[in-house]
N, C-alpha and C positions, 0 to 999 in steps of 0.2 A: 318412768311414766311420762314425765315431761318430754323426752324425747320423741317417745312414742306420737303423745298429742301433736306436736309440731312437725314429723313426719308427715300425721296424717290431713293437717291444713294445709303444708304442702302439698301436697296428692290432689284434695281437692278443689286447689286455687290449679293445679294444673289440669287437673279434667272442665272446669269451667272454662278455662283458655281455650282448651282447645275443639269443645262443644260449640262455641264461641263463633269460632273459626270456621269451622265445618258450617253453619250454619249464615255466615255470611258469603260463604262461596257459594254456596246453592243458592242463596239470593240475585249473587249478581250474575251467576251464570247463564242467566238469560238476558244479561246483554256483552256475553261475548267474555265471562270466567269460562277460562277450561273448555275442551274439546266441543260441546255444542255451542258456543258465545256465535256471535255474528262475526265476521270475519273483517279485515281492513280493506278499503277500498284500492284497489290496485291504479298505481298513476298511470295515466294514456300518454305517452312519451311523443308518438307523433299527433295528435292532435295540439302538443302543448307547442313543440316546434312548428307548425303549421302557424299559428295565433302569435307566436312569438316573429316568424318572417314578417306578418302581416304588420304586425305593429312597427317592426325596425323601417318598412318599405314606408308606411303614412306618415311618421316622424319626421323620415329625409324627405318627401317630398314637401311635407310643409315647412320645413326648414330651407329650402331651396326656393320656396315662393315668399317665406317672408325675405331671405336676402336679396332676392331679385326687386323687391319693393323700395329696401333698405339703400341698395346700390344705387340702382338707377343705371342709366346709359348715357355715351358719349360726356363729353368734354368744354367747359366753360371759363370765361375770364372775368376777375373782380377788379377794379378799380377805384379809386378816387384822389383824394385832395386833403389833407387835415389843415388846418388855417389858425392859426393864433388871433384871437380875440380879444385878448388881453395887451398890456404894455411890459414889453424883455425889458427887465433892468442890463444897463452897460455890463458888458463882459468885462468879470474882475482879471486882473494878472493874475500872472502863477507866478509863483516863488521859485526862481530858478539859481542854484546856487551851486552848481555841480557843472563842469565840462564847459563853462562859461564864454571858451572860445570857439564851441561848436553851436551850443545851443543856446544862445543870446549874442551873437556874432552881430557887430558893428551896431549895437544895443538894439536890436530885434527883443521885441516880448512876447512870449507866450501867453494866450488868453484862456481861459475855461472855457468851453467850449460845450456843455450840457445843454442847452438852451440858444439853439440855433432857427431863427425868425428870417426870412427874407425880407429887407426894408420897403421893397415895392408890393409884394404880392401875399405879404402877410404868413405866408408858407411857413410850416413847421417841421424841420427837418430832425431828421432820424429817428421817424415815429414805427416800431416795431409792429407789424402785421403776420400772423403767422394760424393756420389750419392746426388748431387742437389735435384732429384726429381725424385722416384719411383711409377711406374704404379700399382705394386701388391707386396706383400713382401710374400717369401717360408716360412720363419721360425719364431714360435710365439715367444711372450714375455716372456723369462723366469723367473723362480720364487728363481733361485739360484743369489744368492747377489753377486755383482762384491765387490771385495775389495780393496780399498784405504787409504793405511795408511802415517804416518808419522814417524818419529824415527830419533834423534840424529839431533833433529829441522830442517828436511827438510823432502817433500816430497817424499814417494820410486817413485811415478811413475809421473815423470817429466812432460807428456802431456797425459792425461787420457782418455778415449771413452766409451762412455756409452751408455745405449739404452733409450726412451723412457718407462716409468713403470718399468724398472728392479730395484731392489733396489741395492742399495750401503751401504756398511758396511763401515761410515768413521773410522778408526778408528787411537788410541793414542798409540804406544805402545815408549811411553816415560815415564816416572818417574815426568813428570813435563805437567802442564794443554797446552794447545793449543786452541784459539779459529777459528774454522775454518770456511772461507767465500766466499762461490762459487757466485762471481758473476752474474746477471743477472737472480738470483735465489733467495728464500725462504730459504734457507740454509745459517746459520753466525750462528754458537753456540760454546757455548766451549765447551769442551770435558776432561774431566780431567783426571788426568794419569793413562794410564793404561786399559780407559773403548773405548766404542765404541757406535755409533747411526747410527742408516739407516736414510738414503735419499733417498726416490725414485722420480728423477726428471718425469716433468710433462710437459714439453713444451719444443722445439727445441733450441737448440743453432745456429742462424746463421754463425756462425764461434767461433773456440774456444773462451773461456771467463777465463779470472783468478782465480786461489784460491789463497788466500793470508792467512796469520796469523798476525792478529791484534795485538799478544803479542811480536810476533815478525817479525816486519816488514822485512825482509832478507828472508823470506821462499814465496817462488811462485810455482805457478804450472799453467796449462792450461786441462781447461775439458771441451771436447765436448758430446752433447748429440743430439741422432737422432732418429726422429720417428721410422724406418725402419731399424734402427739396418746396415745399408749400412754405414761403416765409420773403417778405418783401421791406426793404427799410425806404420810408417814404425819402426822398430827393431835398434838394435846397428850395424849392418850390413847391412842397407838401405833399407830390404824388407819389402813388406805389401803382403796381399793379400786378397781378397773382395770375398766369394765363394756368392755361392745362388741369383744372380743377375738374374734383369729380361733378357733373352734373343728375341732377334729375333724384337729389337727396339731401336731407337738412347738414349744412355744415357749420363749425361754429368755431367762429375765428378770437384768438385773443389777441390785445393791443398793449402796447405798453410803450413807455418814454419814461428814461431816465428820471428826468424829474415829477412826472406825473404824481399828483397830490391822493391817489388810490394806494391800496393794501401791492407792496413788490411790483411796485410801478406800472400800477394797472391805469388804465384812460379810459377814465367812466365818461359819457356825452349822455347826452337829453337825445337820443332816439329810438323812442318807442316801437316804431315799423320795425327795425330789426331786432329789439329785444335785447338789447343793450343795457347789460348789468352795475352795478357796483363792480365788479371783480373784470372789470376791461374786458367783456365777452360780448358777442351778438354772434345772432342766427341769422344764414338765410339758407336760399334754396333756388338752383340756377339750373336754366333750361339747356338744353342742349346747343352748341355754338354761342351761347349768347356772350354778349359783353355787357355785363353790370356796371353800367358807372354810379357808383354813389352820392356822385357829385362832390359839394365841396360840405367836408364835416367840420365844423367851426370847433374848435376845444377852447372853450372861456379860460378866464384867469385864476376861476379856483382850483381848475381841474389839475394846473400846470402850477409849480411855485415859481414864479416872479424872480 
């Protein structure tokens, strides 16, 4: 009997289902259950490519007018002067205690050499000037060797600038080995006396980077290198100057020295017209042929440590 009953609420739990059912298909079948429904709309394949040309063609061409904005035309030269305003403390010796009869020969001293002032003209020498980031570069990579040598156990060129692919002739012209090691680089070999080997860096330097001599720890130097060959180290009389630059678009150049009192030896100044930051940056923006001189940019004594 029980069986029977439960049979039979089965039965009727499954005719309500399916009364259920039946009666929600006929509801929705007038939007598209079952053979009378509304149908799907069928995609237009060339109208969509037609609308999609159109779009790729307005893109490039406003992508082609902003970079022509962006770039600009022809070719400009930056110049100036940085000037020490402050008072160089006397250049300390180095402690030279190694190869004694090459490199302190008939008591010769070596001086530190970070903070190079000229006594007449106030000139701040080895002041790093270098193009952040160029649109197009005038002048290719040359195949003549920049040369960097050492003698009388120090570096001839105190802060060095390089290009990208050019090579470098390191060379020894001492009577005694030198092992030499450009930071951040592929380059740490020794050199024995007298010879010479090419380096040709292969990737940017973010900001100068050290050479050192492992044999003799007292010898230093700073070499920067740049894609674009945009990088100039001011003189013993404080100028630089940047020819072949792109003209007729905002450029923005970083600075740095050694000892500059900024964040990775940035050289912050008080000039506002070019937008000259905390982080040794300014802006400008140069005409076509022109030659920007900046004049003379004074860097006081706090900017520089003493």
């Amino acid at each position: 009997m029980l069986q029977k009953q439960v049979s039979k609420a089965s039965g009727d739990s499954r005719f309500r289902l399916t009364a259920g059912l039946a009666t929600l298909c006929g509801f929705v079948s007038v939007l598209g259950c079952g053979p009378g429904g509304v149908s799907n709309p069928r995609p237009d394949y060339e109208a969509a490519s037609i609308l999609r040309t159109k779009l790729v063609s307005s893109a490039g061409a406003t992508a082609k007018a902003e970079d022509a904005v962006v770039q600009g035309t022809g070719w400009a030269t930056l110049k100036g002067r940085f000037v020490f305003t402050g008072t160089a403390s006397p250049a300390k010796p180095l402690v030279v205690d190694k190869d004694t009869q090459v490199c302190s020969k008939d008591g010769m001293k070596l001086y530190d050499r970070s903070l190079l002032v000229d006594d007449s003209s106030k000139g701040l020498a080895n002041v790093v000037v270098f193009l952040r980031k160029s649109s197009r570069v005038r002048a290719e990579v040359s195949d003549e060797p920049l040369v960097f040598d050492q003698k009388s156990c120090e570096f001839l060129t105190p802060v060095f600038a390089g290009r990208i692919g050019q090579p470098i002739e390191v060379k020894n012209s001492d009577p005694i080995g030198h092992n030499t090691n450009i930071a951040g680089t592929s380059f740490n070999q020794l050199i024995p006396a007298g010879e010479a080997t090419t380096f040709t860096p292969n990737r940017e330097t973010g900001l100068p980077v050290t050479v050192t001599c492992n044999i003799h720890p007292w010898m230093k130097a700073y070499a920067v290198f740049r894609e674009d060959g945009y990088v100039a180290v001011s003189a013993e009389d404080g100028s630089f100057s940047i020819p072949d630059l792109p003209a007729g678009e905002s450029l923005e150049f970083q600075v740095w020295h050694e000892r500059a009192t900024g964040r990775s030896g940035a050289v912050s100044l008080e000039q506002p017209n070019l937008k000259w930051n905390a982080k040794g940056r300014f802006k400008i923006e140069l005409k076509e042929d022109e030659v920007r001189d900046l004049g003379t940019l004074e860097v006081p004594a706090d900017a520089i440590s003493g």
